[in-house]
C-alpha positions as CSV (number, residue, x, y, z in Angstrom):
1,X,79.4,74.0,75.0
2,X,80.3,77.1,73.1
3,X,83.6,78.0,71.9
4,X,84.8,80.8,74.1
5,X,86.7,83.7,72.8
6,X,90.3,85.1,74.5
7,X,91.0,88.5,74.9
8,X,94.0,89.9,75.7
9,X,95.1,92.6,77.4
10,X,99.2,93.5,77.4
11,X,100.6,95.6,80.0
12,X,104.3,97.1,79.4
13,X,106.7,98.8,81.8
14,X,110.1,100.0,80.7
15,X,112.2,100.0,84.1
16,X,115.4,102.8,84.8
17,X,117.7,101.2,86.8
18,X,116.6,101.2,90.3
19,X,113.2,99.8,88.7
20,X,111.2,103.3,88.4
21,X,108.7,102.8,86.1
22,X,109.8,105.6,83.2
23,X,107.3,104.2,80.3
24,X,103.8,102.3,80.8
25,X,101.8,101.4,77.4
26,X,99.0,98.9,77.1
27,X,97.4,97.2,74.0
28,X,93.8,95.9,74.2
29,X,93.7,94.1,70.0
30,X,89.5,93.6,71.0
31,X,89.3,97.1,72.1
32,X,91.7,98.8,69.1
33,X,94.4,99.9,71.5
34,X,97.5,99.1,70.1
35,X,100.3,100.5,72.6
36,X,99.2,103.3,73.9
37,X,101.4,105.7,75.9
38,X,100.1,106.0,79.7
39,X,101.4,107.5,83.0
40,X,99.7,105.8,85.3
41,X,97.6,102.7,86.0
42,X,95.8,101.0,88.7
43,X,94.9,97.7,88.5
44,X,92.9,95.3,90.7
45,X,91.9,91.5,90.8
46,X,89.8,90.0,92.9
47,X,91.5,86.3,94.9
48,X,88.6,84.3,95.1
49,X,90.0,81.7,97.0
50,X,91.8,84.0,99.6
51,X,88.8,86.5,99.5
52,X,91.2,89.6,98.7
53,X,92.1,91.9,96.5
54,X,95.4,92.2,94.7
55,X,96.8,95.4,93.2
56,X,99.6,96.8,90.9
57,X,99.7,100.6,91.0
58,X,102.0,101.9,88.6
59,X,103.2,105.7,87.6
60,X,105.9,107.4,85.8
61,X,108.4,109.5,87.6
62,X,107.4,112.1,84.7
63,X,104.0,111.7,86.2
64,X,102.9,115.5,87.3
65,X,101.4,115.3,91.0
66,X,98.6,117.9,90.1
67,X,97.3,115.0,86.9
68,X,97.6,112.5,89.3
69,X,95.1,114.1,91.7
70,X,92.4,114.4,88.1
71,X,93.4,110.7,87.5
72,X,92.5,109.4,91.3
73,X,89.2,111.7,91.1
74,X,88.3,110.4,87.8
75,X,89.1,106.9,89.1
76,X,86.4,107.3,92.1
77,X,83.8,108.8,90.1
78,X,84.6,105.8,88.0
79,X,84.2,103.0,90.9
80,X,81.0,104.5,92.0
81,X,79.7,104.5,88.3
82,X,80.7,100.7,88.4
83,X,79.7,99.7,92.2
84,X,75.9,100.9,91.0
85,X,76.2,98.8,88.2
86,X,77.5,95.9,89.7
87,X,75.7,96.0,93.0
88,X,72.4,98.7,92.4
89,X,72.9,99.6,95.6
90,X,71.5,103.4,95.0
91,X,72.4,104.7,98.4
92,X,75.9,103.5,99.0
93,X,76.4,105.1,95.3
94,X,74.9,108.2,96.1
95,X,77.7,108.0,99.2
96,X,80.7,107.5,97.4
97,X,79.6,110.2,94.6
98,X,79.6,112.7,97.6
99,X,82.8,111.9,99.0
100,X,83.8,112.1,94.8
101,X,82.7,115.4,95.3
102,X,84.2,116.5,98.6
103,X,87.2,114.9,97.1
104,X,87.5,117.0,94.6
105,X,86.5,120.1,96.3
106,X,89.5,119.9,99.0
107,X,91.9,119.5,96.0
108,X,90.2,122.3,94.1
109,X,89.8,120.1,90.9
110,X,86.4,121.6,90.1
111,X,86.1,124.6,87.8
């Protein structure tokens, strides 16, 4: 059996004190991130045994609401990229991309 390789990616949140998330960074060494600055992040797991899927969403309170509309959009048009990869399931992509696009039309994020 091969020798597998570790990755590792570090997630940090400096806390105020009721807990408010007022700094997120992230490192990713295999990746060349090396704590970079974010506002917001969303990530999700998947619980094999329980069949579920866990989350942490985290923003700053310094977080503007109108970047955090571009970030959710971007975030869709990103799962749809990644449920045709994963799945090839062409027409259920081609569905999410539209509601990507309606989306973004109700919050007038398209130029």
């Amino acid at each position: 059996m091969a020798d597998l390789h570790n990755s590792e990616i570090t997630l940090r949140v400096s806390l105020d004190d009721n807990r408010v998330p007022e700094k997120l960074s992230w490192s990713a060494q295999d990746g060349g991130i090396d704590n970079e600055e974010a506002k917001a992040m969303l990530l999700s797991v998947w619980d094999s045994k329980n069949q579920e899927s866990l989350k942490i969403d985290l923003w700053t309170k310094d977080m503007p609401v109108d970047e955090m509309k571009t970030f959710f959009h971007q975030t869709l048009v990103s799962m749809s990229d990644t449920f045709m990869r994963a799945t090839q399931d062409e027409k259920m992509t081609a569905t999410m991309k539209d509601f990507c696009d309606y989306f973004a039309e109700k919050l007038e994020l398209k130029k």
